[in-house]
N, C-alpha and C positions, 0 to 999 in steps of 0.2 A: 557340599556333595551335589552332583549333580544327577539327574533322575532322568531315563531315558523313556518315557510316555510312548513311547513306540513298540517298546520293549514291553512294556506292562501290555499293551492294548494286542499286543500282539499272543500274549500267555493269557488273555484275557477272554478272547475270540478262543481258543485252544480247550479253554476249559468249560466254556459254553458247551463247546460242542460233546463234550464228555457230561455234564451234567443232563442234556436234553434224553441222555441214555435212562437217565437215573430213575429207580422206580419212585414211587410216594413211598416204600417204608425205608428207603436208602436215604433218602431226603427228609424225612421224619427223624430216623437214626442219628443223624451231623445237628438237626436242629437243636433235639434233647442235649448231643453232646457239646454244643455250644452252650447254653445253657448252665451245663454242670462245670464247663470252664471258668464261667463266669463267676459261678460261685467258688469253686476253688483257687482262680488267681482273685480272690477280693482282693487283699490284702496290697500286691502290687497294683491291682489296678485303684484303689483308692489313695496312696502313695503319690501316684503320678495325678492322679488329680486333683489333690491336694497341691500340688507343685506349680498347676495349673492355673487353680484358686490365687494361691496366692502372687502372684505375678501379674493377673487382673488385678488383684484389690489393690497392686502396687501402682497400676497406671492409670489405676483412677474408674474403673469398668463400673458402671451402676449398677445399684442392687437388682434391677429387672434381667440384665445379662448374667450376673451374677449366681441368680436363681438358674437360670438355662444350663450354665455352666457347671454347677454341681453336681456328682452323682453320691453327694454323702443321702442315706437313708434311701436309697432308691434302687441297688445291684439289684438286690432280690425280686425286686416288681417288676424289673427289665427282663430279667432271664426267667420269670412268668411267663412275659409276652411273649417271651419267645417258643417257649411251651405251648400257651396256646395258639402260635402261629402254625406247629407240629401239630394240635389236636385239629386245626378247620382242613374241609376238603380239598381236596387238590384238585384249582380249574387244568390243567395240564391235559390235553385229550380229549377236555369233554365236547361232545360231538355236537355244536353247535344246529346244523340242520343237515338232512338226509333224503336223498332220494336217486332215482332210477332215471336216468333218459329213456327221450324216446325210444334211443339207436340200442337199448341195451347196457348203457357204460353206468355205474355209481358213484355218483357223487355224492363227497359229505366235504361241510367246514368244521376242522376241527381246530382247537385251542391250542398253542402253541406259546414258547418262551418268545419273547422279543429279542435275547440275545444277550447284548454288554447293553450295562449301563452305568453313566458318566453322571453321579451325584456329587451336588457342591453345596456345602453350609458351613454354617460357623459356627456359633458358639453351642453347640448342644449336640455332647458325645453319645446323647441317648439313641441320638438318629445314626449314629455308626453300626449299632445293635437291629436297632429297628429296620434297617434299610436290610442288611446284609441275610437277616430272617425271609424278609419278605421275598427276596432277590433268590438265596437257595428256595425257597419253598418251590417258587415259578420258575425254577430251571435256568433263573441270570444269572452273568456273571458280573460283578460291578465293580468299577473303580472308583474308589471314595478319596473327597476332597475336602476336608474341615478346616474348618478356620487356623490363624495362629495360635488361637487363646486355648483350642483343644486338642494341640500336638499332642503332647506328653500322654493325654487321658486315650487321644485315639490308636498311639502306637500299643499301650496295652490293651486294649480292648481287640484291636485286632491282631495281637500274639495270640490272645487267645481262643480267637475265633479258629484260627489258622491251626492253629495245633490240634484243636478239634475236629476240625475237616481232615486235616496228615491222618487222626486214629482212625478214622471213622473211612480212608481211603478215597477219599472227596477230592480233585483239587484244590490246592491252597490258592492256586491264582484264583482263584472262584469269586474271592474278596481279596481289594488290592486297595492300598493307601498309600495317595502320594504323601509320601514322608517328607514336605516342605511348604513351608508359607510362603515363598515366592509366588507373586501374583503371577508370573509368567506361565505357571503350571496349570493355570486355571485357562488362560487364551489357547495355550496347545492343546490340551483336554475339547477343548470345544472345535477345535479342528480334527481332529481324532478321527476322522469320520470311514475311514479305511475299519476299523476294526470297534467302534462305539456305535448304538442304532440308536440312544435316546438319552437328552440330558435333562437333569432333573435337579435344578436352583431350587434353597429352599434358606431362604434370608431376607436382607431388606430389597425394599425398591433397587435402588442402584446396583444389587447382584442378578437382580430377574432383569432388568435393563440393559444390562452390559451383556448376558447370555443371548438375550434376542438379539440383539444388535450386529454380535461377532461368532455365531454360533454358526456352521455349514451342516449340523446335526439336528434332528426334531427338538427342537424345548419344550416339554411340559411345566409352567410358570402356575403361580398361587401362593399362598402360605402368608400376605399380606393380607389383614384383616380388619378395618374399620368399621367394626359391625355394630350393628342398631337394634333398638327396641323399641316398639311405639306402643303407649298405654291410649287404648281406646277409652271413650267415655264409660263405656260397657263393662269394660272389666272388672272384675276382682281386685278389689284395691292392696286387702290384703294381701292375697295370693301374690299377684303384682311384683310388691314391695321385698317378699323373700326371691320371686325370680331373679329381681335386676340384682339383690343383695350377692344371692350365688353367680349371676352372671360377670357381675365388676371383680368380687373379689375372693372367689377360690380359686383361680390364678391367675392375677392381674397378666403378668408377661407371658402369656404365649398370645396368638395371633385369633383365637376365638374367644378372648373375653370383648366384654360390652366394651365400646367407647363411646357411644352419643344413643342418650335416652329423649325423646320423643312422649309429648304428653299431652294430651287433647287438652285447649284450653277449658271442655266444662268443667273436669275436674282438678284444673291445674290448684285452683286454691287453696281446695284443702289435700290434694293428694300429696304434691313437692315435697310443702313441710313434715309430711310425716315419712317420705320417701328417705330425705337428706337424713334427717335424727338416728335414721336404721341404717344407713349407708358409713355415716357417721363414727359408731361402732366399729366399722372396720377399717377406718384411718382414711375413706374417701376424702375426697376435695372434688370443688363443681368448676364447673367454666359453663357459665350461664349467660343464655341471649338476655335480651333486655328483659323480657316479664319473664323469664324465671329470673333471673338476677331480685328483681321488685322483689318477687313474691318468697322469696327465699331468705333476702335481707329484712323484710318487714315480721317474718315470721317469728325468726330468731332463734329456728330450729338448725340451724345452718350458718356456720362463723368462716370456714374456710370457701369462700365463694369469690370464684373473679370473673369480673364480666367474659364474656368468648371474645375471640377473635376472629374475623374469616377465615382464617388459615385452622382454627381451633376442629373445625366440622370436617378437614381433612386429615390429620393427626390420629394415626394408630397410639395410643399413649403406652401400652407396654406398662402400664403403671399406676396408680388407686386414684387417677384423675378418671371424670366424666363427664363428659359433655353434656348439657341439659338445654333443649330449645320446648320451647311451648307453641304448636300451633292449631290454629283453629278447625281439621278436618282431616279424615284419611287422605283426600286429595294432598294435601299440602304435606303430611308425613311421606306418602308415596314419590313426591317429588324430590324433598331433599333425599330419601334415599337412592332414587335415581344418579340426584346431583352427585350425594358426596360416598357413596359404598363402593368398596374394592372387590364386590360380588363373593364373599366370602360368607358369613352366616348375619342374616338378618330377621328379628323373628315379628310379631303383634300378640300383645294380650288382650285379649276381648273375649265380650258373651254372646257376639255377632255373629254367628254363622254367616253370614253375608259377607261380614268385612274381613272376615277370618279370609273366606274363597278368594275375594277382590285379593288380598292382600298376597294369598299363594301366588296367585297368577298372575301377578303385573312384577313383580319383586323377581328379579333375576340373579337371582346368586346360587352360590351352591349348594347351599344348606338353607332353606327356609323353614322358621318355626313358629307354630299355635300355641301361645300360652306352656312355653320353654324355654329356658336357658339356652344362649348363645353356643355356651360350654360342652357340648354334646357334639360337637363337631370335630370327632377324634376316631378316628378307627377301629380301637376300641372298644370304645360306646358303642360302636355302631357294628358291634360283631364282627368286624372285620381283623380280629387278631392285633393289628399294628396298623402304621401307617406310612408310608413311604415322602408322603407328602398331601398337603391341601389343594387341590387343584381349583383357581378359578375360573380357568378356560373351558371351551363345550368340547374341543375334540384335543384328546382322545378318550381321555380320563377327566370329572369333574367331581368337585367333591375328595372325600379322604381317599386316597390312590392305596385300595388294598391289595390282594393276588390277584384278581380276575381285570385291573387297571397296568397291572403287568406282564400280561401277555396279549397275543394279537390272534391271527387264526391264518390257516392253510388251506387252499382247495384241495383234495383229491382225489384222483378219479381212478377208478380202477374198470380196470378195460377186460376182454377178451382181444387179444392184438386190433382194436380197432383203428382204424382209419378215416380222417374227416373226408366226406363227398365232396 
């Protein structure tokens, strides 16, 4: 079947323009009832994602994609979010700043939709839901592009999105899914540029790579995550030890869990051992420099240990591996994070008020944390309703991309028929 992208961006632009009318409880209204569709097409939409499932487990898909890929035990948390994306304010209007000329004229910046937007990912049909929320709330209209692995899962999800918006007298172009895994759809999409205003990759390297590269549309890039913990001398060892436990492994596969822990050598000796034994528990394995490797193997608290690799300190691992180097000073933490972070969530435990501040301010990512879980870097958590994406660029959006990372703003001036001198 062939898919006319011109044709979609063209009903896409059409339906922007009808939703920018739309008030917040008309837009609140289509949310809830996407939501309630969710729930009432479970049934086929777990169906088609099962079908989904199992055609990765046939080609061999690991368990970390595996996890992204599922929505078994999950509808109902989804069409939450999507509720609560209906219950947050609507930035839409709000009057950024205000004032009088000299000459008499008013000007204000107000908030406005960005328009279309061109999202591309892969295996995680949750982002079909979360996107399409975020997109109505802000007055977008979006054309969605998933991977092959969540064809099946994303045509039902956005039947029902779509039938939702027809009751609720929304347009259905509002949200549009290119219905094919040809890579080809993904290079025209990013030409788009007549009728799409922002593209938004949300996969591995090589999908944020190929978008920069061949894109004549804005890219918003992130969602790549090799993010760090450093235990200071100072810390809380205790404390510590349940951080890094929730940051490796309450959900190894997405892009804000831990992969390379950092550990002052005062207390490399006896913290390691009792870091790994806890880690352990949760079915961890280390990739350790030379003195944590030592101090790990001589402890005996730690059986699954293999020395690192260079390439080990660049590796998002998606999976209950961690990287473990021991160095002797904030200086030396601060560097390999420079070296090796994807600017995505990096945090420090300590009792340092000092190194806590050094550590904010030199640490460039987009999520920095004091004595916290990496894991908190989600939209959600962060009262943002949902997330559209992780941004680790500075402009225009940085960090979880909620509704006020989706829209832009307008001058206006309102005159008396005035005339410039």
């Amino acid at each position: 079947m062939t898919i006319d992208l011109t044709t979609l961006g063209r009903a896409a632009r059409a339906a922007a323009r009808q939703l920018a009318r739309l008030s917040t409880d008309q837009k609140n209204a289509a949310l809830y009832a996407i939501a309630d569709a969710l729930i009432a097409q479970h049934d086929a939409i777990m169906h088609a994602n099962a079908e989904d499932l199992a055609a990765a487990r046939a080609s061999g898909m690991n368990s970390a994609m595996l996890d992204r890929l599922s929505l078994e035990g999950r509808l109902k948390s989804i069409a939450q979010d999507v509720r609560n994306v209906a219950a947050l304010p609507d930035p839409v209007g709000e009057v950024l700043e205000s004032r009088v000329l000299p000459n008499g004229m008013h000007l204000e910046r107000r908030r406005v939709p960005i328009g279309v937007l061109g999202v591309i990912y892969e295996a995680r049909p949750n982002v079909t839901v979360d996107v399409a929320a975020l997109a109505l709330k802000t007055g977008n209209a979006v054309l969605l592009r998933g991977g092959k692995e969540t064809l099946n899962s994303n045509r039902a999800l956005v039947r029902a999105i779509q039938d939702a918006l027809a009751a609720c007298q929304v347009p259905a172009e509002a949200v549009q899914f290119i219905d094919s895994a040809d890579r080809q759809y993904v290079a025209e999409l990013l030409r788009l540029d007549r009728y799409v205003d922002m593209i938004i990759p949300r996969g591995g390297a090589s999908l944020h790579e190929f978008c920069r590269q061949n894109s004549t549309i804005p890219v918003i890039t992130g969602g790549i995550g090799i993010c760090h913990l450093y235990v200071d001398a100072s810390a809380n060892q205790d404390a510590s030890i349940e951080v890094i436990y929730n940051a490796k492994t309450q959900r190894p596969s997405v892009c804000n869990a831990l992969d390379t822990l950092l550990v002052n050598s005062q207390i490399a000796e006896s913290f390691l051992p009792r870091m790994a034994e806890r880690l352990r528990q949760g079915g961890v394995t280390f990739r350790a420099d030379p003195r944590a490797f030592r101090i790990l193997n001589a402890s005996g608290a730690a059986q699954d240990v293999l020395p690192a690799g260079e390439s080990d300190w660049d590796t998002e691992w998606l999976s209950l591996i961690l990287g473990v180097r021991v160095v002797d000073s904030l200086d030396e933490a601060l560097e390999h994070i420079a070296a090796h972070s994807t600017s995505h969530s990096d945090g420090i435990l300590t009792e340092d008020a000092a190194n806590a501040e050094r550590f904010v301010q030199e640490v460039d990512s987009a999520a920095v944390y004091v004595n916290a879980s990496t894991r908190f870097t989600d939209g959600g958590q962060f009262g943002l309703g949902a997330e559209v994406a992780v941004s680790t660029q500075k402009l225009h959006g940085r960090g979880p991309m909620g509704l006020r990372e989706l829209t832009t703003y307008k001058w206006i001036g309102r005159g008396n028929y005035h005339v410039r001198a």
